[in-house]
Backbone as a printed PyTorch tensor [residue, N CA C, xyz], in Angstrom:
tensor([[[180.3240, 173.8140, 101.2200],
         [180.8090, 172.5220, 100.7580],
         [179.6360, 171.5870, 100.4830]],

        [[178.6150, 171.2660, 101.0600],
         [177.5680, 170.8770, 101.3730],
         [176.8870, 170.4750,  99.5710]],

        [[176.4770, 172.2320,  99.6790],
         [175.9180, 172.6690,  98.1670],
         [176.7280, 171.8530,  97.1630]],

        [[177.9320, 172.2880,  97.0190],
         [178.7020, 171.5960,  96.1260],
         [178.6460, 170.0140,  95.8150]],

        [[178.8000, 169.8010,  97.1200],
         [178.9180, 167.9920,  97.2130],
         [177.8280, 167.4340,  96.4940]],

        [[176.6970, 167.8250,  96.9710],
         [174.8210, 167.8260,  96.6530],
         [175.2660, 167.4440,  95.0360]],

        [[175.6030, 168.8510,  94.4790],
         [175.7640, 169.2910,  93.1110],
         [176.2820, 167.9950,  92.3810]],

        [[177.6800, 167.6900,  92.5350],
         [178.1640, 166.7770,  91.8670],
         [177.9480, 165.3080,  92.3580]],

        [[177.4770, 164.8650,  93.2890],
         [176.5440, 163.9220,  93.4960],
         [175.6280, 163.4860,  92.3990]],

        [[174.8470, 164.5150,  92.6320],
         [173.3870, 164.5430,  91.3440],
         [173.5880, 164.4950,  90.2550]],

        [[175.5820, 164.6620,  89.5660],
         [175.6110, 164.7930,  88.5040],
         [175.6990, 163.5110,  87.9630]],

        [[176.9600, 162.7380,  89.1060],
         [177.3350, 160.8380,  89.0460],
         [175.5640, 160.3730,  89.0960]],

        [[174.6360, 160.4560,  89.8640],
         [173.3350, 159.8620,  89.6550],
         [172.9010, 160.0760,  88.3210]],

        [[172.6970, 161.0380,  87.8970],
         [171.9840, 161.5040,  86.4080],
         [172.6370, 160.4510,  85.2110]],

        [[174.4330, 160.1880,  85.4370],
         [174.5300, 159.7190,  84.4780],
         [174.2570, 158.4040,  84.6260]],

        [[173.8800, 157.9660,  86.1550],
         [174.2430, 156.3450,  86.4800],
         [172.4260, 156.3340,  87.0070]],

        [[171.3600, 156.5060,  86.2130],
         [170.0050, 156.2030,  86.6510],
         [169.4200, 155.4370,  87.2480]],

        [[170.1750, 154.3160,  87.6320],
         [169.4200, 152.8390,  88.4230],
         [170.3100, 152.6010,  89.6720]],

        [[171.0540, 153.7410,  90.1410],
         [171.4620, 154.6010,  91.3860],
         [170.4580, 155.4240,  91.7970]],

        [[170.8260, 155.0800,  93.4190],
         [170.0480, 156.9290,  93.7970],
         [170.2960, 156.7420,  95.3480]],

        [[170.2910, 157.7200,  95.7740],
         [170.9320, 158.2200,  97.1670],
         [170.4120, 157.8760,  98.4540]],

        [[170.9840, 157.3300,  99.6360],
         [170.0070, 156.7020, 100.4000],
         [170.4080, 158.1800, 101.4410]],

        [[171.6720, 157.7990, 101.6320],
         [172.0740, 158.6290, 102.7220],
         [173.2330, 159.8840, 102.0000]],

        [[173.3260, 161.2760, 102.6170],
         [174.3790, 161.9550, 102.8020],
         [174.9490, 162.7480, 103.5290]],

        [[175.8600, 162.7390, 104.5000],
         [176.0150, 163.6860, 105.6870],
         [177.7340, 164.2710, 105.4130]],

        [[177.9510, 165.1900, 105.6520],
         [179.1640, 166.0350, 105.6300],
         [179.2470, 166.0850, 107.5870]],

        [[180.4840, 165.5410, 107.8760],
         [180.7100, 165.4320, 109.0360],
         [181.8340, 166.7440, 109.4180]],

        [[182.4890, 166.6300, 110.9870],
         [183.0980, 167.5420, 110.9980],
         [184.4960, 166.9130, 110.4660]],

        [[185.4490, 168.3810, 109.7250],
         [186.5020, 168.0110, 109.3500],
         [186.0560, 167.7970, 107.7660]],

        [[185.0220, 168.0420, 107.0610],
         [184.2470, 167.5190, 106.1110],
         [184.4230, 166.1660, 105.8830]],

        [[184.0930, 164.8120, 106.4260],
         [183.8650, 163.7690, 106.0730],
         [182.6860, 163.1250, 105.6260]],

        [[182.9020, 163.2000, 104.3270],
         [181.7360, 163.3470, 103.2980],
         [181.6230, 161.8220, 103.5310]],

        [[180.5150, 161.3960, 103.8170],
         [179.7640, 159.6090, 103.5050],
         [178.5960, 160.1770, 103.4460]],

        [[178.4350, 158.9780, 101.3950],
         [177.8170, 159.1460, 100.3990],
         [177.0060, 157.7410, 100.7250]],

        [[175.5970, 157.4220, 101.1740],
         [175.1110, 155.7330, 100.9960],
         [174.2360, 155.6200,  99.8400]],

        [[174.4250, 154.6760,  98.9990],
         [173.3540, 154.5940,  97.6070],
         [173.2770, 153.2170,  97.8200]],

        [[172.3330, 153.2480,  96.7810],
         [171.3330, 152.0340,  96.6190],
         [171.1010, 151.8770,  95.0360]],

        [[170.9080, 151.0000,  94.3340],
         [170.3640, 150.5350,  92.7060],
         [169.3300, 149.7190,  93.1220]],

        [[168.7650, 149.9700,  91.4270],
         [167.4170, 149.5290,  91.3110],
         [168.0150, 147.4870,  90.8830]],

        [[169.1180, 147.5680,  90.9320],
         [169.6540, 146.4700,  90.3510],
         [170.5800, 146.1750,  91.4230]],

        [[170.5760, 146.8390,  92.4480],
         [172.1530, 146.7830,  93.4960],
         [173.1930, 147.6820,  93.2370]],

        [[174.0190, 147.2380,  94.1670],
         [175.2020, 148.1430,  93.6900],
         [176.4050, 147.3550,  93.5490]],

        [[177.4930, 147.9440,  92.5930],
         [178.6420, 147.0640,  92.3500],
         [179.7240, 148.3070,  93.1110]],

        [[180.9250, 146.8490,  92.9310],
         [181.9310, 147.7640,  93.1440],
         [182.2110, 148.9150,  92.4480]],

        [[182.3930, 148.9350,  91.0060],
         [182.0060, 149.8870,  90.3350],
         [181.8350, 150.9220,  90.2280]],

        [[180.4500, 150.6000,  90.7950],
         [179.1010, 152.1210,  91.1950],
         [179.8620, 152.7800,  91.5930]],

        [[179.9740, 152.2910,  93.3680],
         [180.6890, 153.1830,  94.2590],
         [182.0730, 153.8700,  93.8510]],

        [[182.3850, 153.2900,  92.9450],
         [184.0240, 154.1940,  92.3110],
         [183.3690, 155.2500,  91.6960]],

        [[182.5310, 154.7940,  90.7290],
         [182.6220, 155.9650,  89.8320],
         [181.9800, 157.5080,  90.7940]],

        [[181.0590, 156.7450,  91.8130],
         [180.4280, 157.9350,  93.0850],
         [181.8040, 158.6870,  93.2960]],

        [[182.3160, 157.8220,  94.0420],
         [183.5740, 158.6510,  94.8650],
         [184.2920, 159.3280,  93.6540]],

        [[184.4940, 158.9450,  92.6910],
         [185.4730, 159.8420,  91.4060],
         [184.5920, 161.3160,  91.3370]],

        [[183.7240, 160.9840,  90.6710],
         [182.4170, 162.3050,  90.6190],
         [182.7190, 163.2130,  91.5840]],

        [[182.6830, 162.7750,  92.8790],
         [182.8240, 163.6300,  93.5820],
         [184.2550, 164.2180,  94.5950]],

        [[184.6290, 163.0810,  94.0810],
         [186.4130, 163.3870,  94.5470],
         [187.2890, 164.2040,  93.2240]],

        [[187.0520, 163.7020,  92.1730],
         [188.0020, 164.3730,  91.4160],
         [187.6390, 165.7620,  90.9940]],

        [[186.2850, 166.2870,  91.5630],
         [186.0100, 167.2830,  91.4360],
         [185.6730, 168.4500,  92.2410]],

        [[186.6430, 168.0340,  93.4300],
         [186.8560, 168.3970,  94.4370],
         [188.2930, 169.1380,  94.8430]],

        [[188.9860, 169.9920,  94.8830],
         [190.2190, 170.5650,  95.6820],
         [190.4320, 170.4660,  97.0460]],

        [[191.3990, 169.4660,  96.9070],
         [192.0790, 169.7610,  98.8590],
         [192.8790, 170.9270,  98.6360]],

        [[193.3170, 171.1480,  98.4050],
         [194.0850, 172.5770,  98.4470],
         [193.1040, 173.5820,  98.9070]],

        [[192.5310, 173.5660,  98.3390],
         [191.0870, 174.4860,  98.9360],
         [190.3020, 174.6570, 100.1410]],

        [[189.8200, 173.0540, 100.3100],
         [189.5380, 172.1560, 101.6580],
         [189.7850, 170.7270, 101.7820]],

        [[190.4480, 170.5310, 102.9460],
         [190.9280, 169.0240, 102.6490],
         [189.4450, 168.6050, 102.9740]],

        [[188.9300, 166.8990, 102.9760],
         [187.9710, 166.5240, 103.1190],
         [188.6650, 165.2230, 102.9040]],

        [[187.7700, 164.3160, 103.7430],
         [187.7770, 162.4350, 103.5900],
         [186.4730, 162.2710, 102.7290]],

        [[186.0460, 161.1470, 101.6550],
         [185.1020, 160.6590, 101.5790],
         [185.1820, 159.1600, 101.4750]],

        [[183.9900, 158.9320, 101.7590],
         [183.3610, 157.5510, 102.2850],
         [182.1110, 157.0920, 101.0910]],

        [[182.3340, 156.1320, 100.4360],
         [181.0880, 155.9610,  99.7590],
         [180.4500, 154.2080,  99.8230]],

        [[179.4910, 154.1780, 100.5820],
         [179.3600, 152.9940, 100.7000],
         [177.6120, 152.3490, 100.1870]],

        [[177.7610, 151.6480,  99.6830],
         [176.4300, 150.5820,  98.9960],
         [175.2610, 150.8600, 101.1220]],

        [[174.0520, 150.5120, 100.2850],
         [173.1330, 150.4820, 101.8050],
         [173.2470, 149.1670, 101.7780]],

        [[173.6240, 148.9590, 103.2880],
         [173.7840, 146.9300, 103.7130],
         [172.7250, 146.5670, 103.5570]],

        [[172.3610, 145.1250, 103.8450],
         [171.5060, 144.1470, 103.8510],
         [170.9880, 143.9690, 104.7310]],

        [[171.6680, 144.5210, 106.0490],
         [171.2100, 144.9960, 107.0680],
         [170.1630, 146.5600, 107.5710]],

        [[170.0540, 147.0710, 106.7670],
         [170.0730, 148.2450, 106.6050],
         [168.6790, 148.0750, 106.5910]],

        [[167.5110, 149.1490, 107.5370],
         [166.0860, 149.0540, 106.5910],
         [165.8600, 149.9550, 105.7810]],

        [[164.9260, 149.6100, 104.8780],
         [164.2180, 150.1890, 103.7790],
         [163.5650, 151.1400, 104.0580]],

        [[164.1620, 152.4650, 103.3600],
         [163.6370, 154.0000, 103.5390],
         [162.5440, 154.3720, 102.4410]],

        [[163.2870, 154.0090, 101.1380],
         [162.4870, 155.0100, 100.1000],
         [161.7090, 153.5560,  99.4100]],

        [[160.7470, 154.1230,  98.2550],
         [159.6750, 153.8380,  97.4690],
         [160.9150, 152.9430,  96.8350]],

        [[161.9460, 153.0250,  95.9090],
         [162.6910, 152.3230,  94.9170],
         [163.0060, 151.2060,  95.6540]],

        [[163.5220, 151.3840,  97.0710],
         [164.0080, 149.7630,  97.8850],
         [162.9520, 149.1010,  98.0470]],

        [[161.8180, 149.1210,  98.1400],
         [160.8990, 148.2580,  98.1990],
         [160.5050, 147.8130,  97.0670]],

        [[160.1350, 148.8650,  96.1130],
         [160.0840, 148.2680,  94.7090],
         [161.4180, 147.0450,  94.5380]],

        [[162.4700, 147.3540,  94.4530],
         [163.4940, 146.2260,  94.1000],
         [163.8430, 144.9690,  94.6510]],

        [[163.1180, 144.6020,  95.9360],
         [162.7210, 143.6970,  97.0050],
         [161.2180, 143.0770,  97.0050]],

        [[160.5450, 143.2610,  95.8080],
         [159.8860, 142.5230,  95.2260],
         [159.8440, 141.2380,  95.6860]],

        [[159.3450, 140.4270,  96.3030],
         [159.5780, 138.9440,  95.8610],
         [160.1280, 138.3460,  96.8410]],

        [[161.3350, 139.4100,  97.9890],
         [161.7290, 138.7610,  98.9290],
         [160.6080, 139.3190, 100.4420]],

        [[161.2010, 138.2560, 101.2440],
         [160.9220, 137.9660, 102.7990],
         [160.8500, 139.2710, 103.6100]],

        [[160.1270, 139.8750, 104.1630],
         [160.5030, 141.4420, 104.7540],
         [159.9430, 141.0980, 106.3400]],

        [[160.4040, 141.9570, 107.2250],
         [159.6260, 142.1760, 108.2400],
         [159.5480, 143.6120, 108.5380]],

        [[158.4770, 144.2170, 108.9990],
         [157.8070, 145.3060, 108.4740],
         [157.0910, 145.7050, 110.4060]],

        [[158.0270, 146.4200, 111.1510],
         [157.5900, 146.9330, 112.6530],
         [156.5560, 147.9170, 111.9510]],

        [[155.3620, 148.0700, 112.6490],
         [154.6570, 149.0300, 113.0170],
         [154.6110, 149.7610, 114.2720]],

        [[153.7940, 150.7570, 114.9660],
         [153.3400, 150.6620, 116.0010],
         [152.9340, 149.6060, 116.9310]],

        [[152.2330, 148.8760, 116.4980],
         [151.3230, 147.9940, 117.2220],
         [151.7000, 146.3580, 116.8330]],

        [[152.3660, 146.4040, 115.9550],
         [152.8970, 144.8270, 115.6580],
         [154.3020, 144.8000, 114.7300]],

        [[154.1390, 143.3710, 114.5100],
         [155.7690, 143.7910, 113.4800],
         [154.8770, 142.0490, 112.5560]],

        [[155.2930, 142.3560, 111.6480],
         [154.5460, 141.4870, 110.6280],
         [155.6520, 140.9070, 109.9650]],

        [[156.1700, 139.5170, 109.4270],
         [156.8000, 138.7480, 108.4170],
         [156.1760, 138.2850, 107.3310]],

        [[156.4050, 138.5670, 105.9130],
         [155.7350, 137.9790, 104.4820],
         [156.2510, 138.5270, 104.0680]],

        [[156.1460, 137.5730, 102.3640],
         [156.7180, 138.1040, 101.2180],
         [155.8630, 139.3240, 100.6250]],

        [[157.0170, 140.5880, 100.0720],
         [156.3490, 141.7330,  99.3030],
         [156.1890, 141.5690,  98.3310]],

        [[154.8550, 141.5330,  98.0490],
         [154.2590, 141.0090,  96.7730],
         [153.8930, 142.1620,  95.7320]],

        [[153.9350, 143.0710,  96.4650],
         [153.4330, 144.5450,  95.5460],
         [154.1020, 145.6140,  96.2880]],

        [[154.2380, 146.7580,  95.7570],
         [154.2130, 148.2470,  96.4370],
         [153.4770, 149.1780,  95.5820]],

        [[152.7210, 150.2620,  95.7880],
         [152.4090, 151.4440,  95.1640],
         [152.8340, 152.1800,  95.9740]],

        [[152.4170, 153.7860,  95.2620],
         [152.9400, 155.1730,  96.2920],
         [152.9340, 155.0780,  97.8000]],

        [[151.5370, 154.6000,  98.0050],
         [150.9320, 154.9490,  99.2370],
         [151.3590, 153.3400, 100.6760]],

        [[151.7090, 152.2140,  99.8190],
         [151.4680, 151.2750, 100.5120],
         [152.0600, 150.0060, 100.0150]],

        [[152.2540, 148.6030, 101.1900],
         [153.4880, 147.9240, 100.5160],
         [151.8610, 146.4080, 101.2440]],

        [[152.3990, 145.4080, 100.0160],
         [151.5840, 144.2880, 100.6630],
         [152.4340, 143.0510, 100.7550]],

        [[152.2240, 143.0250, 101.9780],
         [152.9100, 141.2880, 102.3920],
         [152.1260, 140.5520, 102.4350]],

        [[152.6060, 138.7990, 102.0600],
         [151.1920, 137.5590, 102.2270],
         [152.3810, 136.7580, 103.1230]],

        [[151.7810, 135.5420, 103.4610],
         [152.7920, 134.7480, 104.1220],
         [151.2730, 133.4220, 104.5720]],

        [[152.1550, 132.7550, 105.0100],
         [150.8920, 131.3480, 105.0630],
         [151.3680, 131.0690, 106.6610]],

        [[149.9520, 130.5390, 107.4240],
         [150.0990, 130.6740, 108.6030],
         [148.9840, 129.3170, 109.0840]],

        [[149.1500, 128.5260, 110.1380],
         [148.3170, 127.1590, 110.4190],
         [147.5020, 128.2630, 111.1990]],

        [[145.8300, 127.5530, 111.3760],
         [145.3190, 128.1590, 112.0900],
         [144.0570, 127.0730, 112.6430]],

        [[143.8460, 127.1250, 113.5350],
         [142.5910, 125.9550, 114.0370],
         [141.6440, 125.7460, 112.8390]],

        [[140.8300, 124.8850, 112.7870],
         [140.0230, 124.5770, 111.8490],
         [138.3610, 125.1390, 112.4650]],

        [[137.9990, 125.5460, 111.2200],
         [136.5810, 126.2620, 112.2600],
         [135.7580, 125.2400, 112.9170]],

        [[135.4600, 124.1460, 112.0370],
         [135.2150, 123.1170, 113.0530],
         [136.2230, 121.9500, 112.6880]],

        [[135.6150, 121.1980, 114.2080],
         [136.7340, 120.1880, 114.2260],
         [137.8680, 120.4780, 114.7240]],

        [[138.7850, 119.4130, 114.8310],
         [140.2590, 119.8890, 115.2670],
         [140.9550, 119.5990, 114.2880]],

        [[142.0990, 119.9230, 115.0500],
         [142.9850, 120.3680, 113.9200],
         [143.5720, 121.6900, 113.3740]],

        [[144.3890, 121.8630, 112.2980],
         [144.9340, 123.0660, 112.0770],
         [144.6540, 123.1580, 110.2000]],

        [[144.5620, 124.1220, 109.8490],
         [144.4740, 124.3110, 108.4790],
         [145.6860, 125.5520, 108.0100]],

        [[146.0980, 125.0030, 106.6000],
         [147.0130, 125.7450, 106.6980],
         [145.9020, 127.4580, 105.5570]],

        [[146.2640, 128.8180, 106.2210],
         [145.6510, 129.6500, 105.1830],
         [146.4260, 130.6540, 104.8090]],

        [[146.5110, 131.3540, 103.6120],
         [147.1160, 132.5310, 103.0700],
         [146.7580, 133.9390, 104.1570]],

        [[147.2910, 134.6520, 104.5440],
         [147.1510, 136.0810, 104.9510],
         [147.8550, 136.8390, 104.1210]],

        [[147.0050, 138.0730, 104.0810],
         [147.4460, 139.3110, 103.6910],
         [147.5300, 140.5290, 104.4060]],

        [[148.5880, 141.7000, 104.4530],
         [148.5740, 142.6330, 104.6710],
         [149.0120, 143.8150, 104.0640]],

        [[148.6360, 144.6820, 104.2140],
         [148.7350, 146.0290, 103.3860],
         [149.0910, 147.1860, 104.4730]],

        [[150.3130, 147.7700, 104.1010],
         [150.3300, 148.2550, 104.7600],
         [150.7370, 149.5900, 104.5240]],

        [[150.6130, 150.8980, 105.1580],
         [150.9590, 152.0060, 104.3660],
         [152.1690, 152.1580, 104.9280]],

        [[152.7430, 153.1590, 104.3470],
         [154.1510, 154.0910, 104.4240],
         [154.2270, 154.7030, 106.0160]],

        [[153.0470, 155.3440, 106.0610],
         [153.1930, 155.9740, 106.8870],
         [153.1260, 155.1380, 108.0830]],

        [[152.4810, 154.2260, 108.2190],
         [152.4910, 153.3190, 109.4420],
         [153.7920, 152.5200, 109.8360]],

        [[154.5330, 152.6310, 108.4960],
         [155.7020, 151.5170, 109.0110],
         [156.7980, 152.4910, 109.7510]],

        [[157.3410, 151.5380, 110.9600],
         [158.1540, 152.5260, 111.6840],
         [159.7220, 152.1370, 111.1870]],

        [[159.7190, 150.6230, 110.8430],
         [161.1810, 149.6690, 110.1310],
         [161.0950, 148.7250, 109.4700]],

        [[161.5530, 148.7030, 108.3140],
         [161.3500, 147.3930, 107.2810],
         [162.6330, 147.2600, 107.0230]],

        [[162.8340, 145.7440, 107.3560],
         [164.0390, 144.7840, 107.0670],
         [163.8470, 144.3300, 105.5920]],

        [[164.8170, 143.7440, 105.3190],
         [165.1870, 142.4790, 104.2930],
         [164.9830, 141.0030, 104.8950]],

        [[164.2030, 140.1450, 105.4800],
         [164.6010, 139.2750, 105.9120],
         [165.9470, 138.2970, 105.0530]],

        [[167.0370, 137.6340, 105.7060],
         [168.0390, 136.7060, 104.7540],
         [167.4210, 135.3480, 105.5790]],

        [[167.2000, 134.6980, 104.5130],
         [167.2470, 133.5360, 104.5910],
         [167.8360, 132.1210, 104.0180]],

        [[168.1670, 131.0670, 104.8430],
         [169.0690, 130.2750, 104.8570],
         [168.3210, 128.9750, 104.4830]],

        [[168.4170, 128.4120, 102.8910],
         [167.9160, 127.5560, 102.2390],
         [168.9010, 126.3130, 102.4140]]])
């Protein structure tokens, strides 16, 4: 069932390109939940035409099965290269090992994602606080969870 599901999955993505798959698990009883993501979001839509793809081309008579097809929340962290690309611009917080960092993602390539964010910091001399830009870069492999930060304007 698995194979199959895979199959016609990949077929609803191919035709719907600014989709693509976050999550897929076949549970027991086959309860197929499908999680996607767009390079644009996802609509209600999307997720129909997912579940059609793969429901109407499916036989219960054969094997019954439930499916589940749901958008990745807002809650949700960021797995692949495309969610970060499409989060461009917004607020992230980004756990490592050794720290957990807040700034806006200003870039991503293959290897690595960069946050800036502005932070007061003593003045080298004198007192006082100055306000300065930071940057960080950080790779893939180091990050252990990256949020969406939401924020309330």
């Amino acid at each position: 069932m698995q194979a199959r599901v895979k199959r016609l999955l990949q077929n609803v993505l191919d035709e719907h390109p600014t989709l693509f798959l976050i999550d897929l698990s076949i549970g027991e009883n086959n309860q197929i939940k499908v999680i996607i993501d767009g390079d644009e979001g996802v609509k209600v839509e999307d997720c129909i035409a997912v579940s059609r793809g793969i429901e109407h081309n499916l036989d219960r008579e054969e094997e019954d099965f439930s499916l589940e097809v749901l958008s990745a929340g807002v809650s949700e962290p960021l797995t692949l290269f495309r969610q970060y690309k499409k989060n461009i611009g917004r607020r992230l917080s980004i756990r490592t090992e050794t720290e957990t960092i807040e700034g806006n993602l200003t870039a991503v390539n293959e290897a690595a994602v960069t946050l800036q964010w502005k932070t007061r910091e003593p003045k080298p001399i004198g007192k006082g606080k100055i306000t300065v830009q930071k940057e960080a870069i950080v790779p893939y492999k180091n990050i252990v969870e990256a949020k969406v930060m939401i924020t309330f304007n």
